[in-house]
C-alpha positions in Angstrom: 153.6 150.3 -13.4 155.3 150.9 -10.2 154.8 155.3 -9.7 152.3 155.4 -12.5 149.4 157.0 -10.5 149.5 159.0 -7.4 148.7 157.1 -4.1 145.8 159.1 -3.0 144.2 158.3 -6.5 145.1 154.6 -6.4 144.2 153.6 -2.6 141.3 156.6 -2.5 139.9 158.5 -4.7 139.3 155.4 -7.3 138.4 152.6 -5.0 136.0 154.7 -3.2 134.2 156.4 -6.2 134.4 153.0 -8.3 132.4 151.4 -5.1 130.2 154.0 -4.8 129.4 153.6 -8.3 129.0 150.1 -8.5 127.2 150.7 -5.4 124.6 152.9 -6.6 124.0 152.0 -10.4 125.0 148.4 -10.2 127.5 148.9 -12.8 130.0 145.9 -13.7 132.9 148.6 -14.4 135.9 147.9 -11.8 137.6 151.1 -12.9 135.1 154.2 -13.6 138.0 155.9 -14.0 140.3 154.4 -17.0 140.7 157.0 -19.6 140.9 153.7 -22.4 137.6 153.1 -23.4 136.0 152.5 -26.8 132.6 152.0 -27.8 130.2 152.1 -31.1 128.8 155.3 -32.4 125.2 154.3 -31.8 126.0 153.4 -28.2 128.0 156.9 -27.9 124.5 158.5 -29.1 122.3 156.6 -27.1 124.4 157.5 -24.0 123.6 161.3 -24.9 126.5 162.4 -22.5 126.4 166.3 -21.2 129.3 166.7 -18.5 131.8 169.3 -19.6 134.3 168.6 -17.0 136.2 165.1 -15.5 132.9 164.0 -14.3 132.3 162.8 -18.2 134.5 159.6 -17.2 132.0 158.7 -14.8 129.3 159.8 -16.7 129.6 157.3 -19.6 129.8 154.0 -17.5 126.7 155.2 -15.3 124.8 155.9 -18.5 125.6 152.5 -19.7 124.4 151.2 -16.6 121.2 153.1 -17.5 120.6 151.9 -20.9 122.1 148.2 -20.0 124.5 148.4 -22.2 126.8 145.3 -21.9 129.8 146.5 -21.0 133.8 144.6 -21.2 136.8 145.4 -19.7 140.5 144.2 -20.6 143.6 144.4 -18.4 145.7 147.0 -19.1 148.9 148.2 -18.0 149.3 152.0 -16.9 152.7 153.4 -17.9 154.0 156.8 -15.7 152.9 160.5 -17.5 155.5 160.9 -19.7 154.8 164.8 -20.1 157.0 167.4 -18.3 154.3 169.8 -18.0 152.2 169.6 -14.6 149.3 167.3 -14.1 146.4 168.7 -14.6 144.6 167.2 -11.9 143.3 168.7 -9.0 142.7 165.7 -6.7 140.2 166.7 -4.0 138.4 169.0 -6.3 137.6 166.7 -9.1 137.0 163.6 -6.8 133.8 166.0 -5.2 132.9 166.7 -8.9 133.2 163.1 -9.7 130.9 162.3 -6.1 128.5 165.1 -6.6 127.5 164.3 -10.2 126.9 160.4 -9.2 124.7 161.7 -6.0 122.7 163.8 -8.5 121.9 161.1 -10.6 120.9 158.6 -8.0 118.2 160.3 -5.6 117.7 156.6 -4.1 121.0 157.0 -2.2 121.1 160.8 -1.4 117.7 161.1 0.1 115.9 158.1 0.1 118.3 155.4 2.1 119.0 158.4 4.6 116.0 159.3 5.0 114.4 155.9 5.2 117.2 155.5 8.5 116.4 158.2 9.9 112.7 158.2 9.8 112.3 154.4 10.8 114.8 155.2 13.8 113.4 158.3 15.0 109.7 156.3 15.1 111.5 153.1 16.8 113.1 155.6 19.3 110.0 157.8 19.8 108.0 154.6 20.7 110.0 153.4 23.2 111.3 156.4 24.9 106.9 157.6 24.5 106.6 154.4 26.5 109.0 155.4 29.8 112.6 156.4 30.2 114.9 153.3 30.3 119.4 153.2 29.6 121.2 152.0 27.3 124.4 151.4 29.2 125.8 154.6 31.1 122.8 156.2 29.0 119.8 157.7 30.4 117.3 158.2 27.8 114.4 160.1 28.6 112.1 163.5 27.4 114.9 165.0 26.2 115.3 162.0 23.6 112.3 162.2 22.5 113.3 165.7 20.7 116.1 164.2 18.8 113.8 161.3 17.8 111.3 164.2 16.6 113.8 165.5 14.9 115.2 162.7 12.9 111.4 161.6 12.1 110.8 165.1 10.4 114.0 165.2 8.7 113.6 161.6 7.5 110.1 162.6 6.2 111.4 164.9 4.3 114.7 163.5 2.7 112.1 160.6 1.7 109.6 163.6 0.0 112.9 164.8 -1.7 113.8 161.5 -3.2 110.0 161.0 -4.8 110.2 164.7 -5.9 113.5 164.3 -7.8 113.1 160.9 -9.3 109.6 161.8 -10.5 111.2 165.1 -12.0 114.1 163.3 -13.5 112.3 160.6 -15.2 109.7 163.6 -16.6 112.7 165.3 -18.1 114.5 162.5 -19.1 117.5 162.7 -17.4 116.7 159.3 -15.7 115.2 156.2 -16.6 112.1 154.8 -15.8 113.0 152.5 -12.5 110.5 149.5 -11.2 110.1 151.4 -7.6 108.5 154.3 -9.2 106.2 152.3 -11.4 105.1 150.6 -8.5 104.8 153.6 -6.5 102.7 155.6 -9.2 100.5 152.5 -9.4 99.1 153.0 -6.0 99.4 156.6 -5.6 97.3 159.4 -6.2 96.8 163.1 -4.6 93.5 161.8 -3.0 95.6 158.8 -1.1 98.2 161.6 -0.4 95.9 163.7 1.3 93.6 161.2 3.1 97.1 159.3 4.4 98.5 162.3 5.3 95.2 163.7 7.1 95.2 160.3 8.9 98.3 160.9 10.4 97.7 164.2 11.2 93.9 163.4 13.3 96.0 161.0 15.2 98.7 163.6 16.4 95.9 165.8 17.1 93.8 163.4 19.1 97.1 163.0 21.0 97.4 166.8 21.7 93.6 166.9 22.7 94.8 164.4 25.2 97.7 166.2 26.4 95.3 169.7 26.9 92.8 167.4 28.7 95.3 166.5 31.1 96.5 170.1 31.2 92.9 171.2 31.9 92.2 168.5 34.7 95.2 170.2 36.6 93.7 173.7 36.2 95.6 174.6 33.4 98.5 174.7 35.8 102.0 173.3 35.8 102.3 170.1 34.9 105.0 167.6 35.1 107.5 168.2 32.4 108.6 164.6 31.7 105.2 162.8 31.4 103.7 165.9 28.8 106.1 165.7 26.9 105.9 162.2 26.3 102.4 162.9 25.0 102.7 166.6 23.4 106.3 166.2 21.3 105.0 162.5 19.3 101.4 164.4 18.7 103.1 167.4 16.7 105.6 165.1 15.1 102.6 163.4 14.3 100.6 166.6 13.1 103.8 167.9 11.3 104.1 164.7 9.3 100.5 164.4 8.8 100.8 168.0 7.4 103.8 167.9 5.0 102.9 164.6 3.7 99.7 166.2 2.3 101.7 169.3 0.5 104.0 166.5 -0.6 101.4 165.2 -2.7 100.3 168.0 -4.0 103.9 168.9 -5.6 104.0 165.1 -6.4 101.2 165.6 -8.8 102.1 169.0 -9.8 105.5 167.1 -11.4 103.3 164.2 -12.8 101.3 166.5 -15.2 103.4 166.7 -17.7 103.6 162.4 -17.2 100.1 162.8 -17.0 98.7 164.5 -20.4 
């Protein structure tokens, strides 16, 4: 009905949580939201809900999700509050409880996909900026680029690292299920493939480097041209950095796989 729910919660808050929902737990639910719901008591166990706050309305339909539970919905209509008293709502504050408790359940989105931008951009940048200065548009993009690229390939690096360390985590705890991506990836991976992918990395950063002192020596260990080293001595510690924390990475990787393991 016409006034039954606020317009920030009808064209904002609801939409956009109920896409991001959707979005990251592929759940058929239009509405993760509607306070109508009923279910059976052995689907209400299997669920094994925890939230104490408003967050339990989106809690149920993404655990539903998790144990693929088929799930109904039937049109309703919404009649205005009919209490005097105050809502008890506090828009803002419960939409960013509603947000933050789907982003800790789905790493995949909070790290991973950010992570995965940023570190594939940062190397497509890096490459071509490595390979001579060049515009895009009124742009000039040139050593200074290759810092931000650094950057974002780090950063990327490690918002991935994040993802693998909280998915293995919440699947050892059980506060997430088993998913196909991380079956795959624990088929493959071990801390000896860590560490010799990771050293790989790093010896090619550090060959790099080598190069960049060699140059640096045939000048007399004077100044060199600011531009062209840094084309060769910012990719070779990204490089070295990667190499490095991809190595730790598995390390902690198989620290939270032991209790998988035994």
């Amino acid at each position: 009905m016409k006034g039954a729910m606020p317009w920030k919660h009808r064209w904002i808050g609801n939409p956009v949580l109920t896409f991001l929902g959707r979005l990251f737990f592929k759940s058929p639910a239009n509405d993760f939201h509607c306070g109508l719901r009923a279910f059976q008591r052995d689907a209400f166990d299997r669920m094994e809900l925890n939230a104490t706050g408003m967050e339990f309305a989106s809690e149920m339909v993404m655990k539903a999700a998790f144990a693929k539970m088929r799930v109904a919905e039937v049109p309703i209509t919404l009649h205005k509050d009919g209490r005097s008293r105050r809502p008890h709502l506090r828009s803002w504050h419960d939409g960013w409880r509603h947000l933050r408790f789907m982003l800790l359940h789905c790493p995949m989105w909070l790290f991973f996909v950010p992570g995965a931008a940023l570190l594939f951009g940062g190397i497509a940048l890096q490459m071509r900026v490595a390979a001579g200065p060049f515009k895009v548009g009124i742009f000039g993009l040139e050593s200074n680029t290759l810092v931000v690229s650094s950057l974002a390939i780090v950063l990327g690096m490690q918002l991935i690292c994040f993802a693998l360390f909280a998915r293995i985590f919440a699947v050892t705890q059980g506060f997430l299920p088993p998913s196909r991506r991380l079956r795959v990836f624990e088929s493959f991976f071990s801390l000896e493939r860590g560490i010799w992918a990771g050293f790989a990395i790093g010896i090619v950063g550090l060959a790099e480097l080598c190069h960049a002192v060699w140059i640096w020596r045939a000048a007399g260990f004077g100044p060199l041209p600011t531009t062209d080293t840094l084309r060769l001595v910012i990719p070779a510690t990204t490089g070295i950095a990667c190499g490095m924390q991809l190595i730790f990475a598995s390390f902690l990787i198989s620290i939270l796989r032991l209790p998988h393991i035994r």
